[in-house]
N, C-alpha and C positions, 0 to 999 in steps of 0.2 A: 608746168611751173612747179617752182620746189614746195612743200607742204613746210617742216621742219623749221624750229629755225637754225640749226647747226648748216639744212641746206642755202637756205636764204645768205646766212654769212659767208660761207663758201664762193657763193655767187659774186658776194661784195667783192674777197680778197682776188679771187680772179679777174674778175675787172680791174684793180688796183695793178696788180701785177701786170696786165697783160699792158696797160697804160704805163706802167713804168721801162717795160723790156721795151715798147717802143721808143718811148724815148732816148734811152740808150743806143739804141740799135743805130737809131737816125742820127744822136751825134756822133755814133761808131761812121759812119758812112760818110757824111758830111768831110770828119776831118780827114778819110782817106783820099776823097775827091778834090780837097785844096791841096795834100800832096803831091798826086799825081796831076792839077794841073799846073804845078810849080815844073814836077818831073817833064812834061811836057812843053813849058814855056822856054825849057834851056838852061834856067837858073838854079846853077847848082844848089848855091848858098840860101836861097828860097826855099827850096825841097826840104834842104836839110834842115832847117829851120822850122817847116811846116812837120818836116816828122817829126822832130824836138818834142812837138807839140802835139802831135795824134798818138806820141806812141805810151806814155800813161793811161790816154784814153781805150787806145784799143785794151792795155793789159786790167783796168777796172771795169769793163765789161766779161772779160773772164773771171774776173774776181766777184761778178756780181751775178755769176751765174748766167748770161746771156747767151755766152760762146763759151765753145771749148776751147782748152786752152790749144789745142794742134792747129786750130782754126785762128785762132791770134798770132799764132808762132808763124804760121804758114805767112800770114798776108803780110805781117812785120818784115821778114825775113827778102819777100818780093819785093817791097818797096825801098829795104835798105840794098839789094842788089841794082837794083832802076839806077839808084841816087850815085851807087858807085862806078857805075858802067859809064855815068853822063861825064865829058869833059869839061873839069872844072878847072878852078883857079890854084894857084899853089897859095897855101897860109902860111906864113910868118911862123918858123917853130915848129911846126906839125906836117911837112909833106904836104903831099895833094888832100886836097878836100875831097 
């Protein structure tokens, strides 16, 4: 056990951190998993919608030092391929979704 107490707070801040990277981590996870199971239900508009919504999340997880950025880039980059491969609807104005 630490003697110090420079050690002792150490101890604090890591716990802190280590409580907080999880947290992140799990709502990094969380909103990839309602992605891809939008990706998987068929619904284009869903998907694209759920990644609207994960993809801040996964990029302030990089920002927050959790992941590297190649590691965000990477998983963004599969999910926005997924979402484009799926046969969707045409939009008004814009092409295929």
């Amino acid at each position: 056990m630490s003697n110090t107490h420079s050690a002792k707070k150490m101890i604090r801040k890591i716990i802190n951190r280590a409580s907080r990277n999880k947290a992140i981590k799990s709502k990094y996870k969380t909103f990839i998993k309602k992605v891809e199971k939008a990706i998987l239900s068929g619904d284009k508009a869903k998907a694209q919608e759920e990644f609207k919504l994960a993809q801040p999340i996964m990029q302030s997880s990089h920002s927050k030092g959790v992941y590297k950025l190649n590691t965000v880039s990477r998983k963004i980059k599969k999910l926005s391929a997924k979402i484009k491969a799926m046969p969707g609807a045409f939009i008004v104005g814009g092409g295929e979704a």
